[in-house]
N, C-alpha and C positions, 0 to 999 in steps of 0.2 A: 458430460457433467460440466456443468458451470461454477463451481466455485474452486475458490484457491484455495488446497487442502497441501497441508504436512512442512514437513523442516528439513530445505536442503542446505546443503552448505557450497560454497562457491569461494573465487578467489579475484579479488581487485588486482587488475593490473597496471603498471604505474603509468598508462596512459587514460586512467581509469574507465575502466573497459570492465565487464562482467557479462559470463552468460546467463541469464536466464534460463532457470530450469524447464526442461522439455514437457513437463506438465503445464507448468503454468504458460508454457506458449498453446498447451493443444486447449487450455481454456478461452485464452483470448483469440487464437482461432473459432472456435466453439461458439463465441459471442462475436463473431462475423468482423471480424479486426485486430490485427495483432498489435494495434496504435496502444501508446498507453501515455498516460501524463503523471509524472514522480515530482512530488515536494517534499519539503521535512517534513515529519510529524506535526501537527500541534501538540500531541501527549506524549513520547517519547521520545528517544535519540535515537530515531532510524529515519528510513525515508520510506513514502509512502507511494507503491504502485498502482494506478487503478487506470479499468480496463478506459480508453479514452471517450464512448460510448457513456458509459457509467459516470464517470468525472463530469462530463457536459449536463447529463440529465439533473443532479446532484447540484451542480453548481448554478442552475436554470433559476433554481429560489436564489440567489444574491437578488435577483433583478425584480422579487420582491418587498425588499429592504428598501424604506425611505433613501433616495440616490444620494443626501447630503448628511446621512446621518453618521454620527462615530461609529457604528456599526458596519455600515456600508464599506466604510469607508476601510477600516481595520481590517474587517476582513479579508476586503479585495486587496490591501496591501501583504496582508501575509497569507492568503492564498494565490493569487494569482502572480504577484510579483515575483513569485517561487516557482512558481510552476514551471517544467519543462517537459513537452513534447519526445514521446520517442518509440522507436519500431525495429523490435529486433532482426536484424543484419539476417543473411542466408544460416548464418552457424548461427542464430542467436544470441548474438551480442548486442549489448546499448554500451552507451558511451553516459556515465553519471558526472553533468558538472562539480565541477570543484568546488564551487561553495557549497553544495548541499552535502555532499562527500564529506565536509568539513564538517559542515554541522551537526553530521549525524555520528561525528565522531569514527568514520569506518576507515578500518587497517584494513592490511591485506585481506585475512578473512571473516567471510561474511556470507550471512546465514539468510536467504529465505522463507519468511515467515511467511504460511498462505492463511490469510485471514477473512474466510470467507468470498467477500466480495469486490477485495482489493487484496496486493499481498506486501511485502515491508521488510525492507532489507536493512539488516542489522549489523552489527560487528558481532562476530560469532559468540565472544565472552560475555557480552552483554546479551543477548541473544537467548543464552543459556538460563540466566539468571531472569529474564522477564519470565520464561514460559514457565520456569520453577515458581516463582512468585506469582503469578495469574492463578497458576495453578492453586496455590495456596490460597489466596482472595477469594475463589468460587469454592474451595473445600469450608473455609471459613465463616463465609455467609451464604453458604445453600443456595450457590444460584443454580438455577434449571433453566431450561429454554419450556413456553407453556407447551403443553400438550396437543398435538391437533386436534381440529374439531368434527363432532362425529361423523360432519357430515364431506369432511377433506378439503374444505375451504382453510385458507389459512387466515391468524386471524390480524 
């Protein structure tokens, strides 16, 4: 299986250090790399894990953005200038710089969100209260994922 599935919970340590859950390593295994690259959010107060593979394909469209434009340019400042590289240790640990630590607001503990195709580490109390309110937002306005199609293409 390749996607990040479920909510584990984990603990920061004050060298800030986390392991990665053993699921989400046999994914990034699974997608041939256990490389990954973590930034803050743009839309929440977590940090955001994706497979590093996945991050470069994703990131390939910057470079068809006008090179001088305020677009270009914004973004590659607050995606890339955040970006950090990383691969988890024999036991599965990364090491989360401190400013992004910071900005995603994370205590001790902190909860992995698997979010499909990346996954996003949270402070657990926050954490809690996204997935309760997501949750609420898709009961609220009837979102569905479409239906496949008859003939098992996706669409």
């Amino acid at each position: 299986m390749t996607q990040f599935l479920g909510t584990h919970k984990g603990k920061l340590d004050k060298k800030g250090r986390i392991s990665v859950p053993a699921s989400f390593r046999a994914v990034l295994e699974a997608l041939g790399s256990p490389d990954i690259v973590l930034f803050p959010s743009f839309r929440h107060p977590c940090i955001e894990a994706w497979p590093a593979s996945t991050f470069a394909t994703i990131s390939a469209r910057h470079g068809d953005l006008d090179v001088f434009s305020d677009t270009a340019d914004n973004l590659a400042a607050a995606l890339f200038a955040s970006a950090h590289p990383a691969r988890p240790d024999g036991e599965g640990r990364i090491v989360l710089p401190e400013e992004i630590v910071a900005e995603a607001g994370l205590s001790e503990a902190v909860s992995f969100i698997g979010a499909n195709r990346c996954f996003q580490i949270w402070d657990t109390d926050r954490a809690v209260a996204h997935i309760r309110e997501a949750r609420a937002r898709a009961r609220d306005f009837k979102l569905t994922l479409p239906a496949p199609r008859p003939d098992g293409e996706a669409r």
